[in-house]
ZABAVO-39081 format. One record per residue (C-alpha): x, y, z. Coordinates in nm, 2 decimals, always signed. Layout:
<sites>
site u:X; v:Y; w:Z
...
</sites>
This chain:
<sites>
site u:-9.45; v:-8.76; w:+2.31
site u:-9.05; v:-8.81; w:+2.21
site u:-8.77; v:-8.61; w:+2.40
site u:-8.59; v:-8.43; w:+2.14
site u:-8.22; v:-8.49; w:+2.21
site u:-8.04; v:-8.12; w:+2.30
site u:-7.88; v:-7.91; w:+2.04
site u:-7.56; v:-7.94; w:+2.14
site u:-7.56; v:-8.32; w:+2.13
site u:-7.70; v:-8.32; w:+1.77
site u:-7.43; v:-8.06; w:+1.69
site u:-7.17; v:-8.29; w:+1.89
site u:-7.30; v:-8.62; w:+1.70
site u:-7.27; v:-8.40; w:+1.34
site u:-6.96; v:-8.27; w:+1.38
site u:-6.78; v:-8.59; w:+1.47
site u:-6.92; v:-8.82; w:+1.22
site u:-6.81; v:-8.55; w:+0.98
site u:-6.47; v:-8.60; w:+1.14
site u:-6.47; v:-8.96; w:+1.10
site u:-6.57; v:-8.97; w:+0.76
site u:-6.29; v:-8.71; w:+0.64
site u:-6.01; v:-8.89; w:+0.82
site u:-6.17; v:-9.24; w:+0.77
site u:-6.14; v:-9.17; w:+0.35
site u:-5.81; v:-8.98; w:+0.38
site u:-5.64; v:-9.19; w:+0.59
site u:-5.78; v:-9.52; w:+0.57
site u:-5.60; v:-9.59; w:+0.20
site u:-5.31; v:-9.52; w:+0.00
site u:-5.19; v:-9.16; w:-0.01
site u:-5.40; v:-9.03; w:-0.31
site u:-5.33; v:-8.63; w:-0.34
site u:-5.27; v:-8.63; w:-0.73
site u:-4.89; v:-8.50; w:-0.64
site u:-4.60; v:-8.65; w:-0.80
site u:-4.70; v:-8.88; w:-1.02
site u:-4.36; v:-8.92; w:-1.17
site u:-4.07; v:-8.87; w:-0.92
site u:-4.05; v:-8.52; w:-0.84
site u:-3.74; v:-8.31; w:-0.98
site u:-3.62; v:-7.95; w:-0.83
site u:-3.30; v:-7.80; w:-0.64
site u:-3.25; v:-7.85; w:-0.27
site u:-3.06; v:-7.57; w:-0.09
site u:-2.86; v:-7.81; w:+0.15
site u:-2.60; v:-8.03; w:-0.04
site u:-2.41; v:-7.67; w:-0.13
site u:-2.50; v:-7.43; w:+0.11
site u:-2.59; v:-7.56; w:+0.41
site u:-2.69; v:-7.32; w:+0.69
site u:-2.53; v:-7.05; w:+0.45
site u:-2.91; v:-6.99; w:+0.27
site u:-3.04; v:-6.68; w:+0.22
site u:-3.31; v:-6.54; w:-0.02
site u:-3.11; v:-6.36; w:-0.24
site u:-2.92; v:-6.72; w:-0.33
site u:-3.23; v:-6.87; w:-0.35
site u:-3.36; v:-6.62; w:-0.61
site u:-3.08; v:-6.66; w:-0.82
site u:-3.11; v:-7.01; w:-0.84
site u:-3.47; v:-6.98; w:-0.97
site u:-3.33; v:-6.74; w:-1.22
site u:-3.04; v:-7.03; w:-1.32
site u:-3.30; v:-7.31; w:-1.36
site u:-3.47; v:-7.17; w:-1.67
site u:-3.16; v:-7.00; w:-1.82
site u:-2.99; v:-7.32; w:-1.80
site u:-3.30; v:-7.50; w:-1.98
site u:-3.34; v:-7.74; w:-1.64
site u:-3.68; v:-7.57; w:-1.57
site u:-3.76; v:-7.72; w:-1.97
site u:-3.60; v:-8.00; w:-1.89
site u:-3.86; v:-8.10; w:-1.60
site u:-3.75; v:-7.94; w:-1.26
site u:-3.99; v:-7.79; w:-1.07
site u:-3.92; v:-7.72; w:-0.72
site u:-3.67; v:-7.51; w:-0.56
site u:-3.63; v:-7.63; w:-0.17
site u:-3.54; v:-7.42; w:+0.13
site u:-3.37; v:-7.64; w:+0.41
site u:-3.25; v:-7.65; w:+0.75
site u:-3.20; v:-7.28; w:+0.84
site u:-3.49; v:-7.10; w:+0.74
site u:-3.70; v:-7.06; w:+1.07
site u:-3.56; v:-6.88; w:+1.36
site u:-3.82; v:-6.87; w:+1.65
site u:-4.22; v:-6.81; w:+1.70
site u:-4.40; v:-6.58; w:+1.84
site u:-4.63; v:-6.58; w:+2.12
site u:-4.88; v:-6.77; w:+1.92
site u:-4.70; v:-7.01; w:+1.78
site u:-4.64; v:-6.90; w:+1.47
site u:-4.31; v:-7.01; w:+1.30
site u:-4.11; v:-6.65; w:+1.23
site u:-3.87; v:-6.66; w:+0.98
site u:-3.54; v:-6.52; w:+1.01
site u:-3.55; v:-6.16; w:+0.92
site u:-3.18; v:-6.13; w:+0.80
site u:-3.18; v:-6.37; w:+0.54
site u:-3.57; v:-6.40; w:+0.41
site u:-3.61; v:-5.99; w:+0.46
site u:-3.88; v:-6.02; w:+0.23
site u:-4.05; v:-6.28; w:+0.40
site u:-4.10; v:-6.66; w:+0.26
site u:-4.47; v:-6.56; w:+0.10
site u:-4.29; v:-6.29; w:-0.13
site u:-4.01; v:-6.54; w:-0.19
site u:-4.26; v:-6.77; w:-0.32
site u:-4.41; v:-6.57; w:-0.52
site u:-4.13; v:-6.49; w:-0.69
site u:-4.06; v:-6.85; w:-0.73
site u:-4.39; v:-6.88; w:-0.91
site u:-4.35; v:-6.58; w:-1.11
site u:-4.10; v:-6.79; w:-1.29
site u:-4.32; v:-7.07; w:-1.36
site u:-4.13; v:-7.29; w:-1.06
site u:-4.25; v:-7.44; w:-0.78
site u:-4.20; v:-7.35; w:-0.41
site u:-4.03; v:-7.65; w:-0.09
site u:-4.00; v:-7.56; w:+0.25
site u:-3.80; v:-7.74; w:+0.53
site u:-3.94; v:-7.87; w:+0.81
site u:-3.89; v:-8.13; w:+1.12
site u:-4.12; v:-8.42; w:+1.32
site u:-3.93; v:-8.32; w:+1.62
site u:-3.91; v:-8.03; w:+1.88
site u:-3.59; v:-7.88; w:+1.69
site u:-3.46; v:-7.94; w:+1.33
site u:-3.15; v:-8.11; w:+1.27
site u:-2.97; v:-7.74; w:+1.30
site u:-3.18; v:-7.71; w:+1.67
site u:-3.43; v:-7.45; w:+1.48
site u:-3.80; v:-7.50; w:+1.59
site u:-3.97; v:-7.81; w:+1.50
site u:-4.31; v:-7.86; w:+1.38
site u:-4.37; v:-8.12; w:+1.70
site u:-4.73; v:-7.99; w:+1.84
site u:-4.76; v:-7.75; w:+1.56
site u:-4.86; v:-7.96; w:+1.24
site u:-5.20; v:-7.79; w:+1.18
site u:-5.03; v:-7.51; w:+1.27
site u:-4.74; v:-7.48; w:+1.05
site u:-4.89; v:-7.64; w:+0.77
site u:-5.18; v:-7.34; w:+0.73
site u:-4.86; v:-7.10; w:+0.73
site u:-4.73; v:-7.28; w:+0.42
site u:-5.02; v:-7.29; w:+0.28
site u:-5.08; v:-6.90; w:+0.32
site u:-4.71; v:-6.86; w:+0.21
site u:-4.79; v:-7.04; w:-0.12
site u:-4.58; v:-7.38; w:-0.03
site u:-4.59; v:-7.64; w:-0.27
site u:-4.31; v:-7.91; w:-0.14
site u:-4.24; v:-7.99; w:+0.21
site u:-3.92; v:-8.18; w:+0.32
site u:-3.97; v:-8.32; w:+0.69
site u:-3.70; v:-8.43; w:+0.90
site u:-3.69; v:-8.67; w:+1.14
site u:-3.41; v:-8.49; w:+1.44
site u:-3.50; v:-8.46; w:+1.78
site u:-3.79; v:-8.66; w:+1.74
site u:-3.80; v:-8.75; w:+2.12
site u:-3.86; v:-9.15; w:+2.01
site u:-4.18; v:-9.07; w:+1.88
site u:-4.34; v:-9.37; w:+1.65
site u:-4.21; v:-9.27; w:+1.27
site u:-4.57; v:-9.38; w:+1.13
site u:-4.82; v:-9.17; w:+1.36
site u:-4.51; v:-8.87; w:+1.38
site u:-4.53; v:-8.83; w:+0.96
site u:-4.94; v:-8.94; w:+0.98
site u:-5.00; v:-8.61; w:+1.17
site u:-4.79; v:-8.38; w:+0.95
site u:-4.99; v:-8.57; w:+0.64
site u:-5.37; v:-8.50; w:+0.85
site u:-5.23; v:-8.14; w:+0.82
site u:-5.12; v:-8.12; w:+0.47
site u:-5.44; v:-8.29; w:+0.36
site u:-5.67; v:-8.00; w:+0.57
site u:-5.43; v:-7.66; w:+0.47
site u:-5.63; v:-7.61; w:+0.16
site u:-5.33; v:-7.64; w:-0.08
site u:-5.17; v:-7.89; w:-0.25
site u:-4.83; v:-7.97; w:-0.09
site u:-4.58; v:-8.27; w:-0.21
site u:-4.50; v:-8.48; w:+0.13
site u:-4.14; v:-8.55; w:+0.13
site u:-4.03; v:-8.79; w:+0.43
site u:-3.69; v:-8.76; w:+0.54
site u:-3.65; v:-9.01; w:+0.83
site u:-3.36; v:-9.16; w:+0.65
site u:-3.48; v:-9.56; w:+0.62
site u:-3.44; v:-9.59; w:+1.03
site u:-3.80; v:-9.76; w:+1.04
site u:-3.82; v:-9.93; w:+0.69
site u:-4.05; v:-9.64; w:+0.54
site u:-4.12; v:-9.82; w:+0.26
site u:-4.38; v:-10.12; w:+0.44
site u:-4.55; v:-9.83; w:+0.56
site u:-4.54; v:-9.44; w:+0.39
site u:-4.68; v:-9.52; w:+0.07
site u:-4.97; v:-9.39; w:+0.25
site u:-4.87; v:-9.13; w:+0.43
site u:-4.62; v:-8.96; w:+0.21
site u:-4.53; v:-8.89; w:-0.16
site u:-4.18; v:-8.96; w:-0.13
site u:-3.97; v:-9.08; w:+0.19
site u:-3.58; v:-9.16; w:+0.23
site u:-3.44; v:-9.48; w:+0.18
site u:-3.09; v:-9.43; w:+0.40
site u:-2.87; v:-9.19; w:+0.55
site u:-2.76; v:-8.87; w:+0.36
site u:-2.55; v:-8.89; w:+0.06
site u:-2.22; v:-8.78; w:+0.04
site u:-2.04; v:-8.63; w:-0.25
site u:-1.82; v:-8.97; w:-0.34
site u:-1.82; v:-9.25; w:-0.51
site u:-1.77; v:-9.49; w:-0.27
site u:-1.74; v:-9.53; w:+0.13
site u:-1.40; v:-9.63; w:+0.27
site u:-1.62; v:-9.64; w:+0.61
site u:-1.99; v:-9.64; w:+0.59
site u:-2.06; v:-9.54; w:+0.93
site u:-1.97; v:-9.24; w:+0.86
site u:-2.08; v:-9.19; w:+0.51
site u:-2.24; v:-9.34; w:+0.21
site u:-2.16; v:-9.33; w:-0.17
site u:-2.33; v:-9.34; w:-0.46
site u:-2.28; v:-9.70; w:-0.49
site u:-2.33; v:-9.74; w:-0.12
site u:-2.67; v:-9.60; w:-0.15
site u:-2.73; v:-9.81; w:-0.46
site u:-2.68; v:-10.15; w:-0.29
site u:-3.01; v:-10.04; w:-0.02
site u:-3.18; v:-10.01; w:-0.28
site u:-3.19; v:-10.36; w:-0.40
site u:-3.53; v:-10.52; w:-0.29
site u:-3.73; v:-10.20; w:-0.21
site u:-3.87; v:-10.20; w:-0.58
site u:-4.23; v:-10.32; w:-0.54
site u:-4.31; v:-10.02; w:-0.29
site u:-4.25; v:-9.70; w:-0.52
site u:-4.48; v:-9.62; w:-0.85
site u:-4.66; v:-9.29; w:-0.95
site u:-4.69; v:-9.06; w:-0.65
site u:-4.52; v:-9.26; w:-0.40
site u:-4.14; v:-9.33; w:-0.44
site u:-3.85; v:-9.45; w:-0.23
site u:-3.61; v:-9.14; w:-0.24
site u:-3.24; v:-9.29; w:-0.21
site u:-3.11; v:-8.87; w:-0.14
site u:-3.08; v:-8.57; w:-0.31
site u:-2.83; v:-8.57; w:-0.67
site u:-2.45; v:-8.46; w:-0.61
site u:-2.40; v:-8.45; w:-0.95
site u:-2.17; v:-8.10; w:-0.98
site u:-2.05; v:-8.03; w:-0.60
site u:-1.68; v:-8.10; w:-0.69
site u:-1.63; v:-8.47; w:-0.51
site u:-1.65; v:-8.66; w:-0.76
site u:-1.51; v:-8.69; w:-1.18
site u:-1.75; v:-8.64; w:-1.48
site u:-1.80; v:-9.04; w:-1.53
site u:-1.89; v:-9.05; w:-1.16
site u:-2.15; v:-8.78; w:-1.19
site u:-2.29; v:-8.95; w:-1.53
site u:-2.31; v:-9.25; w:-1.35
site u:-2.47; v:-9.14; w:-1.06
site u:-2.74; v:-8.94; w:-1.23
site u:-2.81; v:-9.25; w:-1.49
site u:-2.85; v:-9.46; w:-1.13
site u:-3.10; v:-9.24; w:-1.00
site u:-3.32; v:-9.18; w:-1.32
site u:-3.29; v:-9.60; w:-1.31
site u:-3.43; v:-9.58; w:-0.98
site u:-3.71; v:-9.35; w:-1.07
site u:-3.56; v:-9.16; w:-0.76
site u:-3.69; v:-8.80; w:-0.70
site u:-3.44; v:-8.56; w:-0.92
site u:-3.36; v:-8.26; w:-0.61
site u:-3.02; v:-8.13; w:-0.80
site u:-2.81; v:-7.96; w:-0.50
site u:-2.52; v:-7.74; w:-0.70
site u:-2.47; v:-7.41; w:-0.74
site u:-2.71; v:-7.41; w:-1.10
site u:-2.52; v:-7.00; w:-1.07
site u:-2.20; v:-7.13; w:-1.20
site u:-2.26; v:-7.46; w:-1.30
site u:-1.97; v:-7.56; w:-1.63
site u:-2.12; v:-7.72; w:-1.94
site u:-2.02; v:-8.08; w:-1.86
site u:-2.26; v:-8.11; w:-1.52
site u:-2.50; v:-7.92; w:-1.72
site u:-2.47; v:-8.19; w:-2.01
site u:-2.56; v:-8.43; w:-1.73
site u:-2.89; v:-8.24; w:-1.54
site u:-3.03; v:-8.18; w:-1.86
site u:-2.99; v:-8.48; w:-2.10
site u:-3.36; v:-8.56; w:-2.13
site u:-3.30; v:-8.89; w:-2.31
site u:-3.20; v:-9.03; w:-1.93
site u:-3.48; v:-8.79; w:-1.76
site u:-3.71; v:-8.95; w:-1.97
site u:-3.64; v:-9.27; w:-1.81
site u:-3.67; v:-9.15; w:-1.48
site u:-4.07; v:-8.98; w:-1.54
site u:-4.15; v:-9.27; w:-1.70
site u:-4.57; v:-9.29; w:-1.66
site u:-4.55; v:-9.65; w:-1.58
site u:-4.33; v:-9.57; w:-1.30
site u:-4.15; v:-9.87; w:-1.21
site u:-3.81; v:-9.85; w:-0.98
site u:-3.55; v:-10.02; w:-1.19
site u:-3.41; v:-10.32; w:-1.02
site u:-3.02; v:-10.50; w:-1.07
site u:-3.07; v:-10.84; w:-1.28
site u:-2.73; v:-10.94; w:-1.27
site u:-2.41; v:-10.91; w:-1.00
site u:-2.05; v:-11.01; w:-1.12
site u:-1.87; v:-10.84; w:-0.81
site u:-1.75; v:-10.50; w:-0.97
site u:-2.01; v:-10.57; w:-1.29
site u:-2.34; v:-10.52; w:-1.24
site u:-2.65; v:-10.48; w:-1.51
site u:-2.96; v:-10.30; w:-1.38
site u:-3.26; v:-10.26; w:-1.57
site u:-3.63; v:-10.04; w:-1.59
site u:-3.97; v:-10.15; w:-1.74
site u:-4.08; v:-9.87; w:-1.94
site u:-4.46; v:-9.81; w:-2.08
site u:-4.39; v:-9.85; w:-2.42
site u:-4.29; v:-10.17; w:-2.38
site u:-3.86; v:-10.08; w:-2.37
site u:-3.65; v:-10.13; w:-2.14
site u:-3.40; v:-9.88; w:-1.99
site u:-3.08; v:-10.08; w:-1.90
site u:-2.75; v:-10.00; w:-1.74
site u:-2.44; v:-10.17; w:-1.80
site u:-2.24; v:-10.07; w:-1.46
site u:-1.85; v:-10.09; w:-1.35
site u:-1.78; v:-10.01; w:-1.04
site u:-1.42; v:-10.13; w:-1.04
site u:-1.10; v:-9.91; w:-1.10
site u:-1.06; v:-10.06; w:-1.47
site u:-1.26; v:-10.02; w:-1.79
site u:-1.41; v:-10.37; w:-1.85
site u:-1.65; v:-10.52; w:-2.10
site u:-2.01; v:-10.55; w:-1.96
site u:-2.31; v:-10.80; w:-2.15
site u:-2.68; v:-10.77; w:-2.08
site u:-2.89; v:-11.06; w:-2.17
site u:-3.22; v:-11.04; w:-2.34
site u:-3.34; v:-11.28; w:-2.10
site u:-3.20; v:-11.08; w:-1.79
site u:-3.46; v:-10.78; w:-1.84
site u:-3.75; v:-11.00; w:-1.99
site u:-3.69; v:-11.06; w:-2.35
site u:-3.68; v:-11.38; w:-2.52
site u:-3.33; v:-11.48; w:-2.60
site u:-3.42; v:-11.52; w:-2.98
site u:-3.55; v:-11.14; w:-3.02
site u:-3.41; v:-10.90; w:-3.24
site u:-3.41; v:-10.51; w:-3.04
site u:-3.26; v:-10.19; w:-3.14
site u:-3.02; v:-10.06; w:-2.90
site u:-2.99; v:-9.63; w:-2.84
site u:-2.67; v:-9.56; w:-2.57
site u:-2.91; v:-9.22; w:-2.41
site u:-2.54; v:-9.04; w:-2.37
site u:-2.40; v:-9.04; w:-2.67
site u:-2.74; v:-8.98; w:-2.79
site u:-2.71; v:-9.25; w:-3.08
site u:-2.86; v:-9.52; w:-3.24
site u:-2.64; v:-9.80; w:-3.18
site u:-2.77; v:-10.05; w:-3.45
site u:-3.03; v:-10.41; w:-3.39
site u:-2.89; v:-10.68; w:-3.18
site u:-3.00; v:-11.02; w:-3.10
site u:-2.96; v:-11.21; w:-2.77
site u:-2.76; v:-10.93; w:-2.57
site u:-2.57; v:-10.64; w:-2.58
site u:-2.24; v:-10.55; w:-2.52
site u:-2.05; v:-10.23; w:-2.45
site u:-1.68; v:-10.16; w:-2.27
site u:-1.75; v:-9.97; w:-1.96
site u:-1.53; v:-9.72; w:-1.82
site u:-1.40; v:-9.75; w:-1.45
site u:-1.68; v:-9.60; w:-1.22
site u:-1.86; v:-9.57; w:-1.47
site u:-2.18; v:-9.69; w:-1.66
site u:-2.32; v:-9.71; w:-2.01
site u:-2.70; v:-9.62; w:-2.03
site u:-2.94; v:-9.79; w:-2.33
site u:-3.27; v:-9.80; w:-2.44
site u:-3.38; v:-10.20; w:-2.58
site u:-3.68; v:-10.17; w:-2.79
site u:-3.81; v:-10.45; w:-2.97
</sites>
């Protein structure tokens, strides 16, 4: 006669194969959540307001993306920051502060979605944010069914007060979490390069930081304080192979229209990033932005290089000190190119056919994506002058 084994080893035995096989496929391979598949594009609330966030601000902001034809032009999300979350409550359960989200984040979302936009949220791998609100340290599962309920669709994750945790398993929980809450959420890693995200968060995030935050110049006088738009740009040199569609290196949010920098700079910076097929998170005030940063945010010539299907990160081909040309694979077969100056003095920049992977013999018409013109056919290279900080953006199509 066999012994029947007791029901609550059967049940024991059940439950954790189950377990095993649900963690084994989701976290055994690439992250594969069918999220941002081209670099995703959306406001952040930190570059502008800081700490100074409140729902109403948020609300009009939604309301300035489409009526400044950026939610046609691609953005998406609109992202809370740092300075949401204020306590929780005996349970655990994160409690926003009452003051500025009277309406609570769920209603807030909602009205985000009302607009045909799409909802972020701020969060931290450590005890506290980086502005000493609660962490989501011990309450991943936790948190991440609360921004599920709320209706999140984008969460930003910090990496402050992290008590020396291990980056990889810190970010793996937060992803177990994500993939369990029921909802789709975009997994944005914000541990700023400290760990070399890139070898390992193609499978754990959709998107993780490259370097230190951004600041709203063009270049560093000391870059252990700050970084630069062409600060940033030179870390980026290298990292190419580990971004494509729903995993990208994220070199920090767009400065393009907070007031540090001139018009050229801004043009510049946003052609660089598009280039980079960087995530597009605009953090102005989109409630009075003028007409020349909105020329910029919504020139979808340049966006179009940036959601590019084929997703590749553009890489530089050629370095002549202050004269650089960087260049993009695209899926038709084109190639996105940027002729760069980075000195103080307009200069006279070449790309080669045979720099971005052209035969030197070909004949290719050139469109500059600015002026939004048709620049003629050209064989061997092409040529342009090149304002001071500055950069000339083409399309090459054979």
């Amino acid at each position: 006669m066999k012994r029947r084994l007791p029901v609550k080893i059967v049940l024991f035995v059940v439950i954790a194969a189950v377990v095993f096989l649900w963690f084994g496929r989701e976290t055994g391979r690439a992250l594969n959540n069918g999220l941002a598949l081209t670099p995703p594009m959306g406001w952040n609330s930190w570059n502008k307001f800081g700490c100074k966030i409140d729902e109403t601000i948020v609300k009009q902001i939604a309301e300035a993306m489409v009526a400044s034809g950026m939610r046609d032009a691609g953005y998406q999300y609109v992202v809370i920051d740092d300075c949401w979350q204020l306590d929780r409550d005996a349970k655990g359960n994160i409690i926003p502060d009452a003051k500025a989200f009277p309406s609570g984040i769920q209603a807030l979302a909602d009205t985000i979605h009302s607009k045909g936009l799409k909802f972020g949220i701020y969060s931290d791998a450590g005890t506290k944010t980086c502005q000493g609100r609660p962490g989501s340290w011990g309450y991943e599962f936790q948190d991440a069914r609360q921004y599920a309920e709320w209706g999140v669709d984008y969460l930003k994750y910090d990496w402050c007060n992290n008590g020396k945790q291990n980056s990889e398993a810190a970010y793996s929980r937060m992803r177990e979490a994500l993939a369990l809450c029921g909802r789709p959420i975009v997994f944005s890693i914000c541990e700023w390069g400290s760990t070399k995200p890139w070898t390992w968060a193609r499978d754990i995030g959709n998107l993780w930081r490259t370097t230190g935050d951004i600041s709203d110049i063009w270049q560093a006088r000391d870059k252990r304080r700050e970084l630069g738009v062409v600060d940033i740009l030179d870390l980026q040199v290298g990292l190419e192979s580990a971004a494509g569609p729903g995993h990208w290196n994220d070199p920090d949010m767009l400065e393009v229209g907070n007031g540090g920098m001139t018009p050229t700079e801004y043009e510049a910076h946003f052609s660089l990033w598009c280039l980079l097929a960087s995530p597009l998170m605009a953090g102005n005030d989109l409630r009075s932005m003028p007409p020349d940063i909105a020329r910029i945010l919504t020139n979808t010539e340049v966006i179009r290089v940036d959601q590019d299907p084929l997703g590749r990160q553009g890489r530089k081909v050629r370095d002549d000190g202050d004269l650089e040309v960087w260049a993009k694979e695209m899926a038709d077969g084109s190639r996105a190119v940027i002729l760069l100056n980075r000195g103080a003095t307009e200069a006279g920049v070449a790309a080669a056919w045979t720099e971005i992977g052209y035969p030197a013999g070909l004949e290719a018409k050139v469109r500059d994506l600015w002026k939004h013109k048709d620049m003629g056919k050209f064989k061997g290279q092409y040529a342009a002058a090149v304002p001071p900080h500055g950069g000339v953006m083409v399309r090459v199509t054979p």
